[in-house]
N, C-alpha and C positions, 0 to 999 in steps of 0.2 A: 504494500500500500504506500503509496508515495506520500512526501509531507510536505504541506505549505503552512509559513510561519507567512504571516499578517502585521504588517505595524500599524496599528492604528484599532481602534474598538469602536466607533462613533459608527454612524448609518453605512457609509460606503464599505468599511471593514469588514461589520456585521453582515450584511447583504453579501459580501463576496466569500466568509464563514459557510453560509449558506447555501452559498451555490456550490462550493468549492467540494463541500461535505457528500452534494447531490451526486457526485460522477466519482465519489471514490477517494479522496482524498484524506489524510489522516490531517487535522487543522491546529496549529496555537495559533490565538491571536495573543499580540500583547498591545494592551494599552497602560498608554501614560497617568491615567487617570484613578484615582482609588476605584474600587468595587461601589457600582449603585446601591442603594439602600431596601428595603424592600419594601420599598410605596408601592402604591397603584400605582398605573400610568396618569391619574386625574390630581396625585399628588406632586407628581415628580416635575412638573414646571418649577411650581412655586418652592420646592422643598429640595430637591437636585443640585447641588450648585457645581456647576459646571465650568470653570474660569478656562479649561482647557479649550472649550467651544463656545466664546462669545457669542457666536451670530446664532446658540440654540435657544437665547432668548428673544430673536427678532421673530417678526411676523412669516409662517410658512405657510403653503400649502403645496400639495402634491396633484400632479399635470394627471389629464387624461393615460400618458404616458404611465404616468409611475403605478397608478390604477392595473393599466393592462398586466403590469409585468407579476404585481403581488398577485391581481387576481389568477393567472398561469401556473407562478413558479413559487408563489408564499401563502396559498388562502387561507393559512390559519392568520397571518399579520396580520389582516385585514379584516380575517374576521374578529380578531383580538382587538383592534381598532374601534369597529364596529359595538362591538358591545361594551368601550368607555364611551360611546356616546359619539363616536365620529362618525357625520353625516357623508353619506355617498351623492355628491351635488349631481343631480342632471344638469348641464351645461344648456339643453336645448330649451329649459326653460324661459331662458334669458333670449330666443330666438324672435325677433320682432312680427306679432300677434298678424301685421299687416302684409307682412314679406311674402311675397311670390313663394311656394316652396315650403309654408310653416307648418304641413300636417308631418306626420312620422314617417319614417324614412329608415330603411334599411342601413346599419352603419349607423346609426344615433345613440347605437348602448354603448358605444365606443366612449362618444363626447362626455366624460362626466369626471367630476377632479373629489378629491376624500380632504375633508376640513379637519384637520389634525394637527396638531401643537408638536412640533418637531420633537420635542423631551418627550413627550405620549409615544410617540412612533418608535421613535427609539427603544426606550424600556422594554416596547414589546417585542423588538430587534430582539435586543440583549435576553431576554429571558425564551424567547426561542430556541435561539442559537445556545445558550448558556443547554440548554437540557436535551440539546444532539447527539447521539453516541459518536466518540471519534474527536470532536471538540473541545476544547480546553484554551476559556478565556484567561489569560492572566492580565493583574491589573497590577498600577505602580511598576510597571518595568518600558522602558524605553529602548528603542534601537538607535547605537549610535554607529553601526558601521556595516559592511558585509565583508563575509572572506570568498575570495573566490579562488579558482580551480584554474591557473594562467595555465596550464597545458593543452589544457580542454576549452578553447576559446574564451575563456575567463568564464567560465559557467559559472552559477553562481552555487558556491557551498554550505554555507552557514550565514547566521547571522548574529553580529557582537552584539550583546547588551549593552547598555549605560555601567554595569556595576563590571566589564568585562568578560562575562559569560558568553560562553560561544555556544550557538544552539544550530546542528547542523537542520538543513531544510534540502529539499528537490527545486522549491522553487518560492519565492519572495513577491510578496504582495505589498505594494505600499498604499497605505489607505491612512496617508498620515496628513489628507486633508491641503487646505492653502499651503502648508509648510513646505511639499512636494519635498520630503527629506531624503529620498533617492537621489537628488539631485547632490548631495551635500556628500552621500556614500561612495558615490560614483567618481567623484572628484577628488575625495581620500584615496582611493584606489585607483588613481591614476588613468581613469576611462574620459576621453573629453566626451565634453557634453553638447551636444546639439543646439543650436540656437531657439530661443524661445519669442512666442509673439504676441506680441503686449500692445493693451489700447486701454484708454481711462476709464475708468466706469461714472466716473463725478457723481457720487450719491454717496449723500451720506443719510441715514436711515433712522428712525424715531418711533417707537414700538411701544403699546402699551394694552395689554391684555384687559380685558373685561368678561362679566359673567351673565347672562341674560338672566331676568328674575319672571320671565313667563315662556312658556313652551314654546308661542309661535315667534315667525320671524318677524322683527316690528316693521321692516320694508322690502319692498323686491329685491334681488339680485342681479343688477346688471348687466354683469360680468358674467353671469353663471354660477362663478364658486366666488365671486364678492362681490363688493359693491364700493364705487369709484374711479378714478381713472390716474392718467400719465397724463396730466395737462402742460400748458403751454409756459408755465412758471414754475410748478413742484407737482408732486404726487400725494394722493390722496386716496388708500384702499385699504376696507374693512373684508376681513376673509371669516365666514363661522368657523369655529373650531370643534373639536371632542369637550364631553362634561355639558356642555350647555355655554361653551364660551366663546367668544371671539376678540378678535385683534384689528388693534387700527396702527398702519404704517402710514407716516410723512414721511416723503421725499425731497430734500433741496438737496442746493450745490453743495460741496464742502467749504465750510468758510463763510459760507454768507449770513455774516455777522447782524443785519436787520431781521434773520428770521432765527433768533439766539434762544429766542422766547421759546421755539419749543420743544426745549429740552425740562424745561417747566410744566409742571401737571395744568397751569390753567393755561397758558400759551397752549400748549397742544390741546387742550380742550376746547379750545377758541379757533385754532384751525380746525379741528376733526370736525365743530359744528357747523363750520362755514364750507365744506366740501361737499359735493352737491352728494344727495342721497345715506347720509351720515347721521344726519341731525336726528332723525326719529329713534335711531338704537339708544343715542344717548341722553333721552330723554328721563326726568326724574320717575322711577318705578317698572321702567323700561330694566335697567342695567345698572351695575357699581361695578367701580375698576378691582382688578385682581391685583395690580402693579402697577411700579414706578414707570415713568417714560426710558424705555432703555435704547442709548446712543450706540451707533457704531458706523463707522466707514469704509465702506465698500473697496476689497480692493479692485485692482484694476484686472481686466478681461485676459488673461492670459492662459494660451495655448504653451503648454508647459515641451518643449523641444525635446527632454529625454524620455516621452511617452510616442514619441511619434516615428516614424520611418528615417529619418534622417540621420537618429540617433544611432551609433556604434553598440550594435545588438550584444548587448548580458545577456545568455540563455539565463532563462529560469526567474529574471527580475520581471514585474508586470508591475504598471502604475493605475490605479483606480479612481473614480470620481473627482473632486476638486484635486488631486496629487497630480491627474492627467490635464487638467482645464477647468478653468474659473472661467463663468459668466455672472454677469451682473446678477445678484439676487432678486431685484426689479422684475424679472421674467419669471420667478417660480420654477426654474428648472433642474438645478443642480440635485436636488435630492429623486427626481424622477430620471434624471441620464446614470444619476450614480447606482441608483439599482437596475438600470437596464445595464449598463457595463458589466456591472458585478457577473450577472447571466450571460450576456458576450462572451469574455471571459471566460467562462467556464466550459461552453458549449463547444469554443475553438480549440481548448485545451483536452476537451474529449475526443474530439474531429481528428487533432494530431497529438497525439500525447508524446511522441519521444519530444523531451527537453531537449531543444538543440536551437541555434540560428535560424532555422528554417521558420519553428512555433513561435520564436522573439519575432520576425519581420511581419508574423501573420496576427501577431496578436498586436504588434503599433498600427499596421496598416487599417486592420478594424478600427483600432482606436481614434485614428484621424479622421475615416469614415465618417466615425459618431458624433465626433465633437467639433470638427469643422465648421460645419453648414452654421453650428449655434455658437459658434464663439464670432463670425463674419456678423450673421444675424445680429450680434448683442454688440461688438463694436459699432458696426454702422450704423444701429438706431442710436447707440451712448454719442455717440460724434456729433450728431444733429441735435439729439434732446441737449446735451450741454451747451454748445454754439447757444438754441432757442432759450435756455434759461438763463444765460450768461447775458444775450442781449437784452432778455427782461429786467435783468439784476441792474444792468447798466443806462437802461433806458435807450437803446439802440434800436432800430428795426432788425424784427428775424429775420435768420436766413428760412428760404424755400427750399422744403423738400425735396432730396434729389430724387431723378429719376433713373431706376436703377441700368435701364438696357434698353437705349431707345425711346421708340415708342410703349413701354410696360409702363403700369399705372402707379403712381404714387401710393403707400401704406394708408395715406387720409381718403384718397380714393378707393380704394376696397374696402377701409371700414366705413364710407355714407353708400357705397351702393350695395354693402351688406345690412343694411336696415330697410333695402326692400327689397331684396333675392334672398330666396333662402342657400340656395345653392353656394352664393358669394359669402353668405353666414358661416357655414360649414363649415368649407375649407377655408375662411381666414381662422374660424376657433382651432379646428386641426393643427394648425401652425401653431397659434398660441399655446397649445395642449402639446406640443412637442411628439405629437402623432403623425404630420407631414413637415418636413424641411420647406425652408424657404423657395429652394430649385426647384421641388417638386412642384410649390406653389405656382411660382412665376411661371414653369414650362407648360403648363397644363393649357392651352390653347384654346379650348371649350370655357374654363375656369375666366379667361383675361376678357372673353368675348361676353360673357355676362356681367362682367366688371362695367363693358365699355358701353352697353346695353341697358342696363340695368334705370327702372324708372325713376323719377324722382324723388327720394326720401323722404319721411313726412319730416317730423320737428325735430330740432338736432336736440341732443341731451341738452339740459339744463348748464348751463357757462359758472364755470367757477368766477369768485373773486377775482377783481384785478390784484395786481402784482402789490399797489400801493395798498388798496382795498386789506389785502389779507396781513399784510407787514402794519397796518396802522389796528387791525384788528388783535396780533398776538401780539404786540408792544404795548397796548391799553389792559390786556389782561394778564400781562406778566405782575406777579406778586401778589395775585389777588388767590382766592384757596379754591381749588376745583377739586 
């Protein structure tokens, strides 16, 4: 039975535990982190402290994507999910009542995202995987190196602890997140590393969990699986969550000192009620907050170079989730590509199982595959959305959306002639649900020609605040007690 040692225990780690287990594998993971408590999942937000994984206090939710993959390859996660109370959103509810196209449709059970509190999803991770035969989480231990085999094309042999201990392995997982600490191991052992490709994400992120205090929902969902949007100066979206609770994230630049206020409970409350479709959840008898406003800064989009084809192939090394590729948070994606890789991954490692060069070039090639189309996606929109926020901030005129190839339709024009196609609905949620890529989108011929067809739209969503409007509104409610 072959063995993979895992660095990393958070969702991507877990998920590849998992998979890893499915085709045979004898599994350690180790993680940096103490052993979790034995809460519930409905306790483990507020009681979990996590300093290892900042961003498992911001606001998540998980894509149509991540849906498909649990319901396949993990249906007890999900159904573990499920019965802390995390809603299964149909997405097609939010399909405009008006639109060409709005009755059911083959391929619509697809569309639907799971409202879950990333520390909920996780536990249930952790206590799956914890109870695998073959499995063995260990906690409090760190990977600071690998030994490899320079005979044998530097295959990789073992991997060092923090404390020195060497634990041999067949093959190496790195699931140790942003840090991409492969990259760090690979450079002690004298492997160069691949060039890596980086674009800003400019967000920085303002999070603050809430608990509904009545069953139903106090207002539609726009979005499908939330409500609000990416406007033309910040962000503004509430996602339900597992237990009865949900989350409200603001979006600005980083740095923009006039909107400072809402890092303040009644600043952010003063924005969250001034974003269109927001104000009803948090109405008094409606909701009470769970939490503080939680701050954090996005890093930047980055295609990590020694998970990809370019990189000088380590048999037996494999990088996972954000260790392979960072996209902005802003999109909801990362925790749905990281458990489809995890399965990737695995499936490729069954297809070819001798460890050698051959399974390293097959298993970056996938990997580029995956993460390309969404890291292009997430740079090109962050490039625009910041220039358009930047020139708000500064009182500039924006810049105009480009157009990506010719005559193809601008992203603002498929989402107004997806409010009366249904057709044009679909496959733009698909995309956003990380179920069709962007290329799939644009090439679709039929798809562009309903774009360009497509009749008039009725009323456009309700307009946020202006720029001064919402800066003069959380600067009057800073200090006050929300």
């Amino acid at each position: 039975m072959p063995t993979a040692v895992i660095a990393g225990g958070s969702v991507a780690g877990l998920a590849s535990a998992l998979a890893l287990s499915g085709i045979g594998y004898r599994v350690l993971v180790l993680e940096r982190a103490p052993e979790p408590p034995p809460w519930s999942p409905a306790d483990a937000t507020s009681r979990w402290k996590r300093p290892t994984v900042p961003q498992g206090l911001q606001s998540h939710t998980l894509t149509s994507l991540g849906v498909r993959v649990l319901r396949e390859r993990a249906p007890q996660v999900l159904a573990g999910a499920e019965a802390a109370g995390a809603p299964v959103l149909d997405l097609t509810r939010a399909l405009p009542a008006e639109a060409t196209g709005s009755a059911r449709e083959p391929g619509d059970g697809e569309l639907v995202a799971l409202g879950c509190r990333r520390s909920s999803l996780e536990m249930l991770l952790h206590r799956t995987v914890r109870d695998l035969a073959g499995v063995t989480v260990r906690h409090d231990t760190t990977v600071a190196g690998l030994a490899l085999d320079t005979v044998h094309h530097r295959r990789v042999q073992a991997v060092v602890t923090g404390t020195g201990e060497r634990i041999d392995a067949d093959i190496v997982v790195d699931a140790t997140g942003r840090r991409a600490l492969s990259r760090r191991w690979l450079r002690d052992a004298g492997v160069p590393l691949a060039a890596d490709r980086t674009s800003p994400s400019g967000l920085a992120g303002h999070t603050r969990f809430y608990r509904l205090k009545t069953g139903a929902l106090p207002g539609p969902l726009n979005r499908g699986h939330g409500v609000g949007d990416v406007f033309g100066h910040y962000a503004g979206v509430l996602h339900p969550a597992d237990d009865g609770t949900f989350s409200i994230a603001l979006g600005c630049l980083p740095g923009d000192r006039a909107l400072r206020g809402l890092r303040t409970r009644s600043g952010f409350t003063a924005a969250a009620r001034a974003t269109p479709g927001l104000a009803p959840w948090l109405e008094d008898g409606v909701s009470s907050p769970l939490s503080p406003v939680r701050v954090i800064s996005s890093p930047p989009n980055t295609l990590w170079g020694a998970a990809g084809p370019q990189q000088c192939p380590v048999p037996g090394l494999f990088q996972v989730g954000d260790a392979a590729c960072i996209t902005n948070p802003l999109f909801g994606r990362g925790i749905s590509l990281a458990l489809d890789h995890a399965f990737r991954l695995a499936d490729l490692l069954a297809e070819q199982p001798a460890i050698d060069i051959a399974q390293r070039r097959a298993v970056a090639r996938m990997t580029h595959e995956l993460f390309l189309p969404w890291y292009e996606q997430s740079a090109g929109s962050d490039r625009l959305r910041i220039a358009r926020w930047r020139a708000a901030v500064e009182g500039t005129p924006a810049p105009a959306g480009p157009v990506p190839h010719g005559e193809l339709p601008t992203t603002e024009e498929i989402v107004t002639a997806a409010r009366s196609d249904g057709t044009v609905w679909r496959g733009l949620m698909r995309m956003l649900m990380t179920l069709s890529t962007p290329a799939e989108l644009f090439g679709d011929d039929k798809f562009l020609a309903r774009v360009r067809q497509a009749a008039p739209a009725g009323p456009a969503p309700s307009p946020p605040l202006s720029r001064d409007a919402l800066v003069r509104r959380v600067t009057a409610a800073e200090g006050t007690r929300a």
